[in-house]
NUMI-228756 format. One record per residue (C-alpha): residue in three letters; y, x, z. Coordinates in Angstrom, 1 decimal, decimal comma. Each point is the difference from the previous one (the first is absolute). Example, Ala and Ser with C-alpha at 12.3 -4.5 7.8 and 13.67 -1.06 7.14 Angstrom:
// NUMI-228756
+------+--------+--------+--------+
| rest |     c2 |     c1 |     c3 |
+------+--------+--------+--------+
|  ala |   -4,5 |   12,3 |    7,8 |
|  ser |    3,4 |    1,4 |   -0,7 |
+------+--------+--------+--------+
This chain:
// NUMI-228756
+------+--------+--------+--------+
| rest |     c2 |     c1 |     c3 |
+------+--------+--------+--------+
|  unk |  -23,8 |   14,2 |   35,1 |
|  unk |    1,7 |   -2,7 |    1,7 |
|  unk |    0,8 |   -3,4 |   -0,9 |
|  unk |    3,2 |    0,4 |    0,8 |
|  unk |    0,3 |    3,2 |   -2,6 |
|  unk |   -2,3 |   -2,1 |   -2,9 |
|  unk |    2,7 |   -3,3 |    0,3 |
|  unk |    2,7 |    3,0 |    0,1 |
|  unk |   -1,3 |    1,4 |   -3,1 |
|  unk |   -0,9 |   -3,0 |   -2,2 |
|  unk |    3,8 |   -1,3 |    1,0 |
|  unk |    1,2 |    3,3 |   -1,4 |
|  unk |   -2,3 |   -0,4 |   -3,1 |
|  unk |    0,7 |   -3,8 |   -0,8 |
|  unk |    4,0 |    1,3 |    0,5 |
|  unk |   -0,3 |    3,0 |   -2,7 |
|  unk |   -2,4 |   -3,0 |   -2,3 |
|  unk |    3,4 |   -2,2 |    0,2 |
|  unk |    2,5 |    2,7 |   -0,1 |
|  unk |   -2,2 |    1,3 |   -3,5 |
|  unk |    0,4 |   -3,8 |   -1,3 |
|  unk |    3,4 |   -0,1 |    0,5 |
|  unk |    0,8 |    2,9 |   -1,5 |
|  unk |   -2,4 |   -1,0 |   -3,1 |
|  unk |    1,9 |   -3,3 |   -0,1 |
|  unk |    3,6 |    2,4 |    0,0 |
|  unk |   -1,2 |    1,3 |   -3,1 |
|  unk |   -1,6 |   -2,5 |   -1,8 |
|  unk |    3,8 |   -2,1 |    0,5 |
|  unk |    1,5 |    3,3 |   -1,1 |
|  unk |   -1,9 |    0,5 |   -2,7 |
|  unk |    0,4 |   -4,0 |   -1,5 |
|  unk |    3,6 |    0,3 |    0,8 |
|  unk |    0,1 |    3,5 |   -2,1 |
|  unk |   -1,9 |   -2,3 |   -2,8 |
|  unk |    2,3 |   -2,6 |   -0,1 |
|  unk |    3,2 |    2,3 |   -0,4 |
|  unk |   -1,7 |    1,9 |   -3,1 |
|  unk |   -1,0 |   -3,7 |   -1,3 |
|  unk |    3,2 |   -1,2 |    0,4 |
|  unk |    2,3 |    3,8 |   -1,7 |
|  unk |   -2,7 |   -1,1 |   -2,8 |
|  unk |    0,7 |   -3,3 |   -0,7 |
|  unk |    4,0 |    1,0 |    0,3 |
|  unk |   -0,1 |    2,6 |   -2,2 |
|  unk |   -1,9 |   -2,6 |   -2,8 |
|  unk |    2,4 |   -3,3 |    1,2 |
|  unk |    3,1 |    1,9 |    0,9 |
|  unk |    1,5 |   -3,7 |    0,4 |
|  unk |   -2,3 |   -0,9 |    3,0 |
|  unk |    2,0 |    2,5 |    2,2 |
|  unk |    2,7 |   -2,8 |    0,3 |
|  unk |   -2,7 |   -2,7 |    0,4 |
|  unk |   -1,4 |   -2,3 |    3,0 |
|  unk |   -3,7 |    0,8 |    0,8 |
|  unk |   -0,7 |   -3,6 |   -1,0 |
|  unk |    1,7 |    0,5 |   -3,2 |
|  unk |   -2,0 |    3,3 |   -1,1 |
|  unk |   -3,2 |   -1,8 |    0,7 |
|  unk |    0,8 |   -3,1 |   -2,8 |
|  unk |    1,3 |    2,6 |   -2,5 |
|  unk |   -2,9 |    1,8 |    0,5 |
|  unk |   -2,7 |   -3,2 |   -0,1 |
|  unk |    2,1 |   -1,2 |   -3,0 |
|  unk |   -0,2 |    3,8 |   -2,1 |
|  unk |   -4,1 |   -0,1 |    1,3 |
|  unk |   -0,7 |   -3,0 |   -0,8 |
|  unk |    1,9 |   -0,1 |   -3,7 |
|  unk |   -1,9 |    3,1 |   -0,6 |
|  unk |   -3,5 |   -1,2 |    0,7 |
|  unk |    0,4 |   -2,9 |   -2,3 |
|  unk |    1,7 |    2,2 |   -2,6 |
|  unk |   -3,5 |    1,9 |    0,0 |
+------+--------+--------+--------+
């Protein structure tokens, strides 16, 4: 073999090791972003009155419920 073909063929296997890692990284975002949706029909189906809410305002209604409930226990 060559050592033209050998720097041919370890270009073609570090391209399918990046092409592989992208395509891992595709579905890890996918599958967070497929998290996140079911997380957030959850909490709207419990808090129907966050659906009209800013993001910033959800989180301090949520802190406030958490943290009244941990010192009511």
């Amino acid at each position: 073999m060559s050592n033209t073909s050998v720097k041919a063929e370890l270009e073609q296997a570090k391209h399918r090791l990046e092409e592989a890692q992208a395509r891992n990284r595709v579905k890890e975002r996918n599958a967070r972003t497929h998290r996140l949706i079911l997380t957030g029909a959850i909490l709207e189906s419990i808090l129907p009155e966050i659906k009209d809410m800013e993001p910033d305002s959800v989180k301090r209604l949520l802190e406030q419920r958490l943290s009244r409930q941990t010192s009511d226990e």
